[in-house]
C-alpha positions in Angstrom: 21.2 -4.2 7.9 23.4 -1.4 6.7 26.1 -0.2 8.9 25.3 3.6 8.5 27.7 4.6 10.7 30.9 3.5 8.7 29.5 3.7 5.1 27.9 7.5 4.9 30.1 9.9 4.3 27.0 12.7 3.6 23.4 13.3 4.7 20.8 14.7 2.8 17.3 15.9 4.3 13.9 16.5 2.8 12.1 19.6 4.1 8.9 19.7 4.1 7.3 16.6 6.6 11.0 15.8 7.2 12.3 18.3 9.4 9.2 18.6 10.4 5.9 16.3 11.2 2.8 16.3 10.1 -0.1 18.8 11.4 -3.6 19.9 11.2 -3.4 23.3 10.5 -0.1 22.3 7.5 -2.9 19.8 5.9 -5.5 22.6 5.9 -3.2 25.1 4.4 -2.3 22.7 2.2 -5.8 21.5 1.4 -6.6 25.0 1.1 -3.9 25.3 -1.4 -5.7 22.3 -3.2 -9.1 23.8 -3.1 -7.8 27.0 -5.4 -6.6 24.4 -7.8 -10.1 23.0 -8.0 -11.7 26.2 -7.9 -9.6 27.3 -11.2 -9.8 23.7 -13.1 -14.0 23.7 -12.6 -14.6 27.4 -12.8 -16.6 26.9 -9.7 -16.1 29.0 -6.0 -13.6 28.1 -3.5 -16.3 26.9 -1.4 -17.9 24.7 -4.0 -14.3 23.4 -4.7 -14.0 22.5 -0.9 -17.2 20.5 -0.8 -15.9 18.1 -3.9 -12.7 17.8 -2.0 -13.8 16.8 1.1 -16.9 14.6 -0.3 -14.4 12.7 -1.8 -11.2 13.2 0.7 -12.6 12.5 3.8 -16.3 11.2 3.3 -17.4 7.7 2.5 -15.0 7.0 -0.2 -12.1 7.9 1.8 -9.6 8.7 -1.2 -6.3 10.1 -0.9 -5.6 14.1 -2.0 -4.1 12.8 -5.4 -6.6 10.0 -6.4 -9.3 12.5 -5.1 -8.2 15.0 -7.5 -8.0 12.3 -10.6 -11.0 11.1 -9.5 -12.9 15.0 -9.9 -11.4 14.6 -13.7 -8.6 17.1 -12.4 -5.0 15.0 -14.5 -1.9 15.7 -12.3 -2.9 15.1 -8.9 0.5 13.5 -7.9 2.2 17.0 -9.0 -0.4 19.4 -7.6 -0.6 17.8 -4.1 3.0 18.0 -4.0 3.5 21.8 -5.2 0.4 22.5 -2.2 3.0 20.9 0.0 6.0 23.0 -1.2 3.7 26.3 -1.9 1.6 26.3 0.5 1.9 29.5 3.1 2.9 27.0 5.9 5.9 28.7 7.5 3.4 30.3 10.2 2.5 27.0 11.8 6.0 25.7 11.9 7.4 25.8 15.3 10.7 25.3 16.7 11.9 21.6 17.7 14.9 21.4 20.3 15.0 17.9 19.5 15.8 17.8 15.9 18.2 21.1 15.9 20.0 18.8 18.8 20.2 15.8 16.5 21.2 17.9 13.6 23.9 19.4 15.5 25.3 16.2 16.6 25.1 14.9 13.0 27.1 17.7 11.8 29.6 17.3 14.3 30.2 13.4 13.3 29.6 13.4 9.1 30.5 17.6 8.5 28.5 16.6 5.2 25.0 17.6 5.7 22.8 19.2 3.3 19.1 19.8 2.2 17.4 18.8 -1.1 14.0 20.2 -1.2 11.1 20.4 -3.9 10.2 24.1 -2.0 11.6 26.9 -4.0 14.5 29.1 -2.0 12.1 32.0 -0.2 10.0 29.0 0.9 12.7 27.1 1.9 14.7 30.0 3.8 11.4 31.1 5.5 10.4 27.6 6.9 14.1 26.8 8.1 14.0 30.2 9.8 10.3 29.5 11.2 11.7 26.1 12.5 14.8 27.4 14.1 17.1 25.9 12.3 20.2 27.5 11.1 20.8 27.5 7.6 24.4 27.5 7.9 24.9 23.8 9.3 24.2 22.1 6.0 27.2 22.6 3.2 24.4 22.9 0.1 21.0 23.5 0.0 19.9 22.7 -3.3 15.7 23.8 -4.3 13.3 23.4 -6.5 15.2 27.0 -8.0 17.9 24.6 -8.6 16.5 21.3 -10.0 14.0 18.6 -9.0 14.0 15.6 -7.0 11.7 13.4 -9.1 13.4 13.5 -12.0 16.5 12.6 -10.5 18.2 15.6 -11.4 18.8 17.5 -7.9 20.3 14.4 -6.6 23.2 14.4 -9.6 23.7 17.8 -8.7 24.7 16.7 -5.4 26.8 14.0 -6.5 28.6 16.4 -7.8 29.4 18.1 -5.0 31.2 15.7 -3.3 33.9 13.0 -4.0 32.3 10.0 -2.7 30.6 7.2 -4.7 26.5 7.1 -4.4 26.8 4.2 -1.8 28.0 6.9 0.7 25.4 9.1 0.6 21.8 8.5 2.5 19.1 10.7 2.1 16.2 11.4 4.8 12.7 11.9 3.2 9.1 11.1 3.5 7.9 10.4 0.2 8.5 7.3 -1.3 8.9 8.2 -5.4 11.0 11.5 -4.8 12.9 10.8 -1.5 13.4 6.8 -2.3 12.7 5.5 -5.8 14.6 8.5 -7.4 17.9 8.5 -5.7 17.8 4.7 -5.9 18.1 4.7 -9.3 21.5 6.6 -8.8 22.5 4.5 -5.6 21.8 6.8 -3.0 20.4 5.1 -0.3 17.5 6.4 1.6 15.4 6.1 5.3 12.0 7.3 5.1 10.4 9.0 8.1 7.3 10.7 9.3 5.8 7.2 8.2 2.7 5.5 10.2 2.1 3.0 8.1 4.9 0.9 6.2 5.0 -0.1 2.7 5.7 -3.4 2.2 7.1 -2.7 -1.3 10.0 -0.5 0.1 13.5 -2.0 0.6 14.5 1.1 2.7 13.9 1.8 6.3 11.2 3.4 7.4 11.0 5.0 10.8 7.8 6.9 13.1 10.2 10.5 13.2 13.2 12.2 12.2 14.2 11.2 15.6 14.9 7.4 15.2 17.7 7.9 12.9 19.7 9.1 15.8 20.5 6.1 17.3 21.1 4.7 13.7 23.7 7.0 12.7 25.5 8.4 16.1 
C-alpha cells in the first residue's frame, strides 16, 4: 500500500467522469453525440443511426459503445466514444457538488500542487468547471486536449515538466484505465481510478466507487 500522504508532491485530475459522476442525461448526450457519427459513417438518418446503436448497445447483445461501433463496421470506436465524452454538449447537466469543491479545497491547502489534465479541449473544459462550480483558479496548470493528449503520453510529459519532482511524486485521478492509468505508468506517474463499479482485475492501481474516497487516502 502506498503511503500517499508522504510520497505526492502533486495531483492531477481527469475531468470528464472524474470531477464528476456518471449520469443519464451525460450518456444520452453523449450517445446522441455517437448517433451523428453513425449517421455520417452509413449515410443513413440520425434516427436510423439510433436504432443500430441501441440494437446493439443495449439489446440482447449487450455490447459496450466502442465494440458496438466496431461491431456496425464503424474502425475507431475507442477514439470516437471518447471525443463524444469530451465534445459532447454536457456542461448543461452538470451540477454543482459541495462535496468535491470541499475536498478539492482541502487538497489544495495540504499539496499546493493541483492541476487538471483533460482530453476536452479549453472552451469545453472552462465551461464544465464553471457549470460544476469549481474555480478554475485552485489548480496551478490546466493542460487540454488544445495542449496535448493523454493517450499518447504526451500531456503527462508536459506536466513533468512543470514541476521539479521525480514521476513517483505525482498521482493522477482518472476514470479510464488506458489514458488515466496505463499512459502515465509508462512514465511513473502513479494513478487511482474512480467512478469505477466494477474492478479490473488486471489493474495494479486503486480503484475506488467516487472521487470522494481519495479523501481519506490523502488528507
Amino acid at each position: 500500500m502506498i503511503d500517499y500522504k508522504t510520497k505526492i508532491k502533486v495531483i492531477g485530475f481527469d475531468l470528464d467522469q472524474t470531477l464528476y459522476p456518471k449520469s443519464k442525461d451525460v450518456d444520452e448526450a453523449i450517445q446522441q453525440y455517437i448517433y451523428q457519427k453513425i449517421a455520417y459513417h452509413k449515410n443513413i438518418s440520425i434516427t436510423e443511426a439510433k436504432k443500430l446503436f441501441t440494437d446493439l448497445y443495449q439489446g440482447g447483445r449487450g455490447l459496450s459503445g466502442s465494440k458496438t461501433l466496431m461491431a456496425l463496421g464503424i474502425t475507431g470506436g475507442k477514439e470516437i466514444v471518447q471525443e463524444a465524452l469530451e465534445r459532447a454538449n454536457i456542461a448543461s447537466f452538470l451540477v454543482t457538488n459541495l462535496e468535491t469543491i470541499s475536498l478539492l479545497e482541502k487538497l489544495k491547502e495540504k499539496y499546493k500542487n493541483l492541476d487538471i489534465l483533460t482530453g476536452s479541449n479549453d472552451s469545453n473544459t472552462f465551461k464544465k468547471l464553471e457549470s460544476l462550480g469549481i474555480d478554475k483558479k485552485i489548480f496551478n496548470h490546466i493542460i487540454t486536449a488544445d495542449n496535448a493528449a493523454k493517450s499518447d503520453g504526451s500531456a503527462y510529459k508536459i506536466w513533468l515538466s512543470y514541476y521539479s519532482f521525480p514521476p513517483e511524486n505525482f498521482l493522477y485521478i482518472g476514470d479510464r484505465i488506458m489514458s488515466d492509468y496505463e499512459a502515465p505508468k509508462k512514465l511513473g506517474i502513479k494513478s487511482i481510478l474512480v467512478n469505477i463499479e466494477g474492478k479490473d482485475v488486471s489493474v495494479d492501481c486503486l480503484q475506488l466507487k467516487s472521487i470522494l474516497d481519495i479523501g481519506p487516502l490523502l488528507l
